[in-house]
N, C-alpha and C positions, 0 to 999 in steps of 0.2 A: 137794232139799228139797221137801216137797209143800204145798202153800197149804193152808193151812185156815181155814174162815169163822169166825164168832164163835161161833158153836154148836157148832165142834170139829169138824163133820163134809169128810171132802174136798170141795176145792172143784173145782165138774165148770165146765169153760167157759170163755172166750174172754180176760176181763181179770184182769189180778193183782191181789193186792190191795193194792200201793201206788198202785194207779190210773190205771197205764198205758195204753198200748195192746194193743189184742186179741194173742192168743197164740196160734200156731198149732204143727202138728206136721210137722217133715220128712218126706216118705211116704220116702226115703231115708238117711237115719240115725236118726230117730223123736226127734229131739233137737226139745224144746220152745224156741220163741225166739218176739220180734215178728215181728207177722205183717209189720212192714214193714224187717225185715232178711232176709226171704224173696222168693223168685222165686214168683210165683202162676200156674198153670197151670188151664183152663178147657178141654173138648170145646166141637167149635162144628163143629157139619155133622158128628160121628163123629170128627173128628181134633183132637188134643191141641197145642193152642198154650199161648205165653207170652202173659198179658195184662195191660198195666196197669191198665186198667179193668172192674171187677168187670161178668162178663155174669150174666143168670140163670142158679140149677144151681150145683151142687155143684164146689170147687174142690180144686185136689190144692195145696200147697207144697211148695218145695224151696230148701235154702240154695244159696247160689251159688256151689258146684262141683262140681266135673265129675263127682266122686265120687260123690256125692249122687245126680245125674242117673244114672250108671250103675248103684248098686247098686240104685235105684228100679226100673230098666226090668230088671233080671237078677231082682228079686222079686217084677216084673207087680204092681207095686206102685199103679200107676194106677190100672187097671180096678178092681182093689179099692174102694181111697179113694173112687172117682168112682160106683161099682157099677153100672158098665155099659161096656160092649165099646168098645175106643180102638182106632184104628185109630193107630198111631204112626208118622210121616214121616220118611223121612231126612232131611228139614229143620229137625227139634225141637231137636236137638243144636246148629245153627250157629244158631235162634232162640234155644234158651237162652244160647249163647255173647257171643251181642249185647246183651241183657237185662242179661247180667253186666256186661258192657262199660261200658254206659249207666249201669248203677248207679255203677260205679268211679266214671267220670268226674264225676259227679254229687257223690261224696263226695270 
C-alpha cells in the first residue's frame, strides 16, 4: 500500500502517516519497515560497521538476517546506498551476527 498525504500525492520520506516512527529501506530485500526493526550500518575510516549510535553520513539498513546481509553484499548494494567506496571486513558478518544477537535478547 503506498501512503499518501492529504493532497493525494505520494508520500516521499521517513514517517507514516499514522505517526510513527521513521521508515527506512532494506539495501537487501528493499522491503520498507521501522527504522528501528532494522540493523543500521555507517562507513567510518572507509570500513562498514554495525552502529547503534547514529554517526555523521549517510546510513545503509538491514533487517536482521543473514539473507538480507548476503544478498546486499552479492548486489554491492552498500556502496550504492552509502555512494562511496566500502571497503568490507571479514568481521561485518560476525558484527552483524551480534547486533542480531543483542537485539533478540533485548526483545
Amino acid at each position: 500500500m503506498v501512503a499518501r498525504a492529504a493532497h493525494g500525492r505520494r508520500r516521499v520520506g521517513g514517517r507514516p502517516p499514522d505517526g510513527g516512527g521513521p521508515v527506512r529501506t532494506c539495501v537487501g530485500c528493499r522491503e520498507r519497515r521501522a527504522a528501528s526493526d532494522l540493523i543500521r550500518l555507517q562507513v567510518d575510516d572507509g570500513h562498514l560497521h554495525v552502529v547503534d549510535r547514529p554517526l555523521p553520513g549517510r546510513s545503509a539498513y538491514l533487517c536482521p538476517s543473514r539473507a538480507c546481509l548476503e544478498r546486499a553484499l552479492r548486489r554491492r548494494a552498500f556502496a550504492r546506498t552509502l555512494r562511496q567506496d566500502v571497503r568490507l571486513d571479514d568481521g561485518l558478518p560476525v558484527e552483524f551476527r551480534e547486533a542480531v544477537e543483542a537485539r533478540e535478547a533485548v526483545r
